[in-house]
N, C-alpha and C positions, 0 to 999 in steps of 0.2 A: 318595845314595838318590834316584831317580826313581821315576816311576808313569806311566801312559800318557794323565794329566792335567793333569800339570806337570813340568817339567825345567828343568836349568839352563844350557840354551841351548849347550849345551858339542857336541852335533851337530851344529847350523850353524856352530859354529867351527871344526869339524873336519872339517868334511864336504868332502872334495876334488873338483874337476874334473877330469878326463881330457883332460890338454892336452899330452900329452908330443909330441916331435917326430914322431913317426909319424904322428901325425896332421896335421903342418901337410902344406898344400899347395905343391908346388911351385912354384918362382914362374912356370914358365910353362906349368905349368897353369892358376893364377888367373886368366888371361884369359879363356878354356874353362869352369872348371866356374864360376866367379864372375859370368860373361857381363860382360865389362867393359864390353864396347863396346854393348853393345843398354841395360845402364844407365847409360852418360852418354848414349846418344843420349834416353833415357827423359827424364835430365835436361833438357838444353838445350833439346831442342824444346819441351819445355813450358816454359822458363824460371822452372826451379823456384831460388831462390836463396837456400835452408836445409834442409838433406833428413838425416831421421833412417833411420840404417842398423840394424836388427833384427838382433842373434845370437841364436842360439840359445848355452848353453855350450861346448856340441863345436865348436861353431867358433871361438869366440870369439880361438884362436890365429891363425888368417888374418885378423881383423881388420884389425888397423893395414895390413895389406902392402894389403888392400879398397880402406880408405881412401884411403891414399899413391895406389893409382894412379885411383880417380875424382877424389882432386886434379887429377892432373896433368892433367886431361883437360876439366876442368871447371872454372866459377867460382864457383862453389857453396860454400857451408859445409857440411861435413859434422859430425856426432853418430852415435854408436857409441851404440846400446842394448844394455847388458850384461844386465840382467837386467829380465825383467818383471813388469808387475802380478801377472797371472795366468799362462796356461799361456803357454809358448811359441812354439804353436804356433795362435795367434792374434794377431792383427796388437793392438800396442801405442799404439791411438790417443792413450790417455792423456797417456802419456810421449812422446810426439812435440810434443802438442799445449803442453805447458811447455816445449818447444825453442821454440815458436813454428816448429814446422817447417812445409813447404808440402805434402811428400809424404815416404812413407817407402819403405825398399826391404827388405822381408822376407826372410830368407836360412835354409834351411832347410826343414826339415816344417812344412807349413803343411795347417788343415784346412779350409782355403780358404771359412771361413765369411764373408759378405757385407759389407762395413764401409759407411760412408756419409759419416763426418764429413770424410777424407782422403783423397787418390790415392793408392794403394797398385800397388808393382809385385812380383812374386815373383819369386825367383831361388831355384829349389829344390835348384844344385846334381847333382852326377853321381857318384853313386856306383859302385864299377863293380863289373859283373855282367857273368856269361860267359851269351851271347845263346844259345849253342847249348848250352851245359848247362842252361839255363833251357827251350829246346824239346822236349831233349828228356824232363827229364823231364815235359812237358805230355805226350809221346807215350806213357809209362809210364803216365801217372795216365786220361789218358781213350783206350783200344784203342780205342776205338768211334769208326770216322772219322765217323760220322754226331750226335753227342754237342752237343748244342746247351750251349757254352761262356762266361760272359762274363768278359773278361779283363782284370780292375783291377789296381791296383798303389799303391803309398806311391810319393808324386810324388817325391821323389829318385830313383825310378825311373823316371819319365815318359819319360824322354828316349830309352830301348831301344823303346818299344811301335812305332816305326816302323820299325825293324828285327828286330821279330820278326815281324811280321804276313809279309812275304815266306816264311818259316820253316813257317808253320804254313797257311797259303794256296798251293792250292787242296785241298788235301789234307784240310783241315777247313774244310768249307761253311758250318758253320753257326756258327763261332767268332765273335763279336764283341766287337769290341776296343776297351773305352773311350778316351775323350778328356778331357784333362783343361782347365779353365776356371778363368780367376782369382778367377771367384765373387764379385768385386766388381759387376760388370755382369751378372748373369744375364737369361737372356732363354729363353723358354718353347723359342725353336729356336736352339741351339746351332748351325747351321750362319752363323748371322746376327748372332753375337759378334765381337768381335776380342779376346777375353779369354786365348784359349789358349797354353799354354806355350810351343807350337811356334811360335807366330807369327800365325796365326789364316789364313797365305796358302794357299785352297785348289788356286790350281795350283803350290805347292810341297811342298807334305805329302801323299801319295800319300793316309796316313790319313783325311784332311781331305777327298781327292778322293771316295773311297768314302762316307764319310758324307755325302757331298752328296748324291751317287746314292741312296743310302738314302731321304734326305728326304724325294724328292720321291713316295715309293712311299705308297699311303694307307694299304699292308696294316701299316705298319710303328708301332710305337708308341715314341715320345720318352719318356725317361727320363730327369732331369734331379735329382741329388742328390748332394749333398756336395761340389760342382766337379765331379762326374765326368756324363760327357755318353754315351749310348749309346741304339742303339736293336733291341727288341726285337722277334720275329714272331710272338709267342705269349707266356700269362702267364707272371709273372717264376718261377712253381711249377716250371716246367718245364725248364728252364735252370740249371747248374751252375756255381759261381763258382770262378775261378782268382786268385789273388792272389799279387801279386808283392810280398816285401817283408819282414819280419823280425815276429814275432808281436809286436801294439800296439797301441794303443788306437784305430787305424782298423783292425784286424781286426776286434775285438769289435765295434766300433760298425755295420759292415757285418752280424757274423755274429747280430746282435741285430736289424737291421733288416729283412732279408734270411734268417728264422730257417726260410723254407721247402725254401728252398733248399742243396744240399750245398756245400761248400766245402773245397777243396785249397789248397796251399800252394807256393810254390818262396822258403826262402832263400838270397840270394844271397850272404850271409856265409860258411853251412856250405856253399851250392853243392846242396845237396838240397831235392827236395820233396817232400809229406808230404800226408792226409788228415786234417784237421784235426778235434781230437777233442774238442774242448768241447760239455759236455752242455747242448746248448741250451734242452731241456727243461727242467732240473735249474734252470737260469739265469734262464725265466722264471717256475717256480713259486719262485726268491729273488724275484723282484721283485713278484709276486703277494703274498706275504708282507708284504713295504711297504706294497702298496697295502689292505691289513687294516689294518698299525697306524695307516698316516693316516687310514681311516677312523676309529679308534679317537680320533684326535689331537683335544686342543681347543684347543690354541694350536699355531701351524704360525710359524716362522721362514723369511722367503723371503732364503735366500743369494744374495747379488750375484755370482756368480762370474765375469763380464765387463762391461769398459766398451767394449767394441769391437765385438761384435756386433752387428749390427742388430737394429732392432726390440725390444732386450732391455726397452727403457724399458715399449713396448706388453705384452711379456708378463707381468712384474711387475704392470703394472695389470690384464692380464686377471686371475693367479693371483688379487690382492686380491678382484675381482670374486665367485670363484668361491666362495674361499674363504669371504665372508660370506656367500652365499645359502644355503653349508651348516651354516652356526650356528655357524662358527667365525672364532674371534681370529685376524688376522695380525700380522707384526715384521718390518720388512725391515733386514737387516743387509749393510752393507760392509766386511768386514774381509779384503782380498786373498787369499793364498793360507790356504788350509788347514787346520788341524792340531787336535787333539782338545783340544788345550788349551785354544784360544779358544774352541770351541763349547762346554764344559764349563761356562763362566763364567754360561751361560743356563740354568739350570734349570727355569726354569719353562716353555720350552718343550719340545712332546712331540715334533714332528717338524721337520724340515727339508727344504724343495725347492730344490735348489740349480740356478740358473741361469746356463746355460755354455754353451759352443759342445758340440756332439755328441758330439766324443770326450772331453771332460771331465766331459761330465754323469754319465756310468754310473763313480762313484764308490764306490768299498768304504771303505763306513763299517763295518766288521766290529770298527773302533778304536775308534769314534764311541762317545760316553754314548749320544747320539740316532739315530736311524736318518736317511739324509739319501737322498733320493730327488728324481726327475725331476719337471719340469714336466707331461709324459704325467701317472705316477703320481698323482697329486695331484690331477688333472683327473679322473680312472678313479675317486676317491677320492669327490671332492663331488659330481659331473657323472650322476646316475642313468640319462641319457638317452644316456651312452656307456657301452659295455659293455666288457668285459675279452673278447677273442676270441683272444689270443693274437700279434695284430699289435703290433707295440710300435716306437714312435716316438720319436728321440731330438733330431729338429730342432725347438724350440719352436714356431718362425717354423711352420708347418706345422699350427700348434692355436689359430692367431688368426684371427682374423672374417675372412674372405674367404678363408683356405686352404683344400688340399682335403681335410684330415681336421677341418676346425672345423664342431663340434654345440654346437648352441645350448643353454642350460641352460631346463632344463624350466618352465613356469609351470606354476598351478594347477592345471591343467586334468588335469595329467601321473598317470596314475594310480598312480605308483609309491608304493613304501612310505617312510610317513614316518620310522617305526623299523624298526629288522631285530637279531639279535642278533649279536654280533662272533663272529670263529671263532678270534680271539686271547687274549682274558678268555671269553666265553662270557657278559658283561655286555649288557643291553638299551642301547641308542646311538640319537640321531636323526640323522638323516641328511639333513633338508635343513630349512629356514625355509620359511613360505609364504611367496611373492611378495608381500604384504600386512604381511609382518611387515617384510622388508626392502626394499622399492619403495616406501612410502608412509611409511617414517620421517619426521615431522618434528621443526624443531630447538625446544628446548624454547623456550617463552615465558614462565617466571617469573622474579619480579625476582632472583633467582640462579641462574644459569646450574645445573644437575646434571654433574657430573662424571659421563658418561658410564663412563668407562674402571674407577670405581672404584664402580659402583650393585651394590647386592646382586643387583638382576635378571641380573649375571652374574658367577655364581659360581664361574668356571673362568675365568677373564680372568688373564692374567699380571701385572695391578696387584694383583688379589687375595692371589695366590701374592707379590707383593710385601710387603702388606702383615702379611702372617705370619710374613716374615722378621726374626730376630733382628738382625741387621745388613741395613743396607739403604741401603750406601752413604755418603758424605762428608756430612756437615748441619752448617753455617754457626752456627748457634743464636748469633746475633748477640745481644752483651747478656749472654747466659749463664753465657758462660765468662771467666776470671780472667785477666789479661795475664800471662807465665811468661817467664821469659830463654831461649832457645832453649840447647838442651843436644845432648851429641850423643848421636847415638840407637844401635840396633843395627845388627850389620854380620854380611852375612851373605843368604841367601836366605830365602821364605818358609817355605819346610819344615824348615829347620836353621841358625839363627839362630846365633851364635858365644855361648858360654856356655849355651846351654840342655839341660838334659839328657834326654840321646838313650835311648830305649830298645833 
């Protein structure tokens, strides 16, 4: 007997990999799609001498042959990362950093969010795809030679965009064709990286060579998000996106970001492509929805969802910031991946903001006790002075002091409403502190400190909701209790203990 609050773990024992032979790689393709030789030279020249290697599980079968040959080739110790803290497809600084490693080498989807602590090199890998059933159906989905295109893709497929561009050039003018960036080193002009997958040598990448020419035009506007580098002649409303790549969580995150624009598809699994039919509408009035209950929330838990992210530490403290000017409790919690079980354990919080790289964040909690939502959200939520317009942003880095969607939280001055009513209870709610109430807190001076956390002045505080619980945890009660000969106890799980009777 399960429930979707507790289980007896009997799915992660069971839960199989997809390693069969088919999938390993030939051994003399692992040269090729593994890029041997570009990462020992990554090694050596920087005389890196302990280097953590990143799988993802689908590969996890060419490992060792990985290994064996950056051996041979190097004097290095190598570490196999088999499984990580968080997603996968974010660089595992953690677990490198217990290697005492120097640099890691990412293998895989990667969503090329920014890291800082490590060298980080990518190897994303070559999937293979047919170039010209790929153009043509671009030639099916947009007639219109004149159809202002832009053309991303899942970096396992990076490596085709330089041989389609021939394909679809001069015949479509106005097509522009991303580049993709390690996102470790960002720079406002991608033309002045050397991050890029191809190599970053602009008289060896024809791609590379165009976008230079691009650069240097003033009509033209840089676009610089998610690793992906591209430049526009008009706003991005007008322009139609082409993606190359298997439906994932950098479709959504794209077709979430980007919600103005139409979007196509080519997989290169089934070999067709498609007009991609998610109700984006539909999508952001669910997330509007969120952004009601957190207002409704008065204890909000901030999920840790990465240690590898940049800046994640700053936006944690912004979220805390915000969250108290709106009258509300925060909890920040790190418990690695997942799952409705462990967040269930928290009752007395109402919502949760989970902080993650972009394609992790837009998480379907539809399991959740709790509703668990975005950094954006949360912001939309306490922030009166930012409005819900229908733009929705899933990079946090992008909502802290000096980006360019970060709005300052309102002072007194701000003529908004202190209360409003919910359109989820239909209950009256305040919605923000005055700057006086929380700017000019001082710490108490009497000869016993006030326990803050547990004062009647707040009566929605999750020490509250503590203290009304029947059980409320392990207590010591030193003195108390009678010394007992330890016996042995029951056996069994918590839901169905051996001898107890089952209804």
């Amino acid at each position: 007997m399960t429930t979707t609050f507790s289980d007896d773990g009997s799915k992660a024992i069971q839960r199989s990999t997809d390693v069969s032979e088919k999938n390993r790689t030939c051994s003399k393709e692992i040269d090729v799609v593994y890029e041997i030789e570009k990462t020992c030279s990554f090694i050596t020249d920087n005389g890196f001498k302990k280097v953590a290697l990143q799988f993802p599980d689908e590969l996890l079968i060419d490992a060792v042959a990985v290994m064996l040959k950056l051996e041979k080739n190097t004097t290095a110790k190598l570490f196999i990362l088999g499984d990580t803290s968080y997603g996968s497809c974010c660089v595992d600084e953690v677990a490198a950093e217990h290697l005492e490693a120097d640099c890691l080498v990412h293998y895989g989807r990667a969503c090329l969010s920014p890291s800082r602590r490590i060298p980080v090199m990518y190897v994303f890998g070559q999937k293979p795809v047919d170039v010209h059933q790929c153009a043509a159906s671009f030639h099916v989905l947009y007639p219109d030679k004149n159809a202002h295109v832009i053309i991303l893709c899942d970096v396992i497929y990076s490596y085709i965009l330089e041989e389609l561009q021939p394909l679809l050039h001069p015949e479509y003018e106005n097509v522009v064709i991303s580049m993709i960036c390690s996102g470790q080193n960002e720079t406002t002009d991608p033309c002045k990286t050397n991050g890029f997958h191809c190599g970053g040598d602009i008289d060896s990448c024809s791609t590379l060579r165009s976008c230079n020419n691009m650069c240097n035009q003033p009509s033209h506007q840089v676009i610089s998000k998610f690793g992906r580098h591209f430049f526009v002649k008009s706003d991005m409303k007008d322009y139609s996106m082409f993606y190359i790549g298997q439906e994932s969580l950098t479709l959504t995150n794209y077709m979430m970001t980007w919600n103005q624009c139409s979007f196509c598809s080519f997989d290169p699994v089934k070999g067709v492509g498609r007009h991609e039919t998610l109700n984006v509408n539909r999508a952001l009035m669910k997330r509007y929805y969120m952004i009601e209950r957190a207002k409704d929330a008065q204890v909000v838990g901030i999920l840790v969802g990465t240690l590898g992210v940049a800046d994640y530490l700053s936006i944690i403290d912004h979220l805390k910031s915000v969250i108290k000017k709106a009258g509300k409790k925060s909890y920040t919690f790190v418990m690695g991946k997942l799952n409705a079980a462990k967040l269930a354990n928290f009752m007395e919080v109402d919502i949760y903001v989970l902080v993650a790289c972009p394609e992790n964040s837009l998480l379907d909690s539809s399991e959740f006790y709790r509703p668990v939502i975005t950094p954006y959200e949360m912001e939309v939520a306490c922030n009166q002075a930012r409005e819900w317009t229908g733009e929705y942003i899933t990079d946090f880095r992008d909502l802290l002091p000096g980006a360019w969607c970060h709005i300052e939280f309102p002072d007194e001055t701000f003529n908004g409403k202190e209360t409003d009513v919910s359109l989820v209870t239909g209950a009256l709610r305040t919605t923000r502190l005055l700057k006086s109430e929380w700017q000019n807190k001082t710490p108490s001076t009497s000869l016993i400190h006030r326990n803050e956390a547990l004062a009647i002045t707040q009566p929605h505080s999750a020490a509250s909701f503590l203290v009304s619980r029947s059980w409320q945890g392990l207590e010591q009660k030193l003195g108390q209790t009678s010394v007992s000969k330890a016996v042995e106890g029951r056996k069994g799980i918590a839901i169905a203990y051996e001898g107890e009777a089952t209804s």
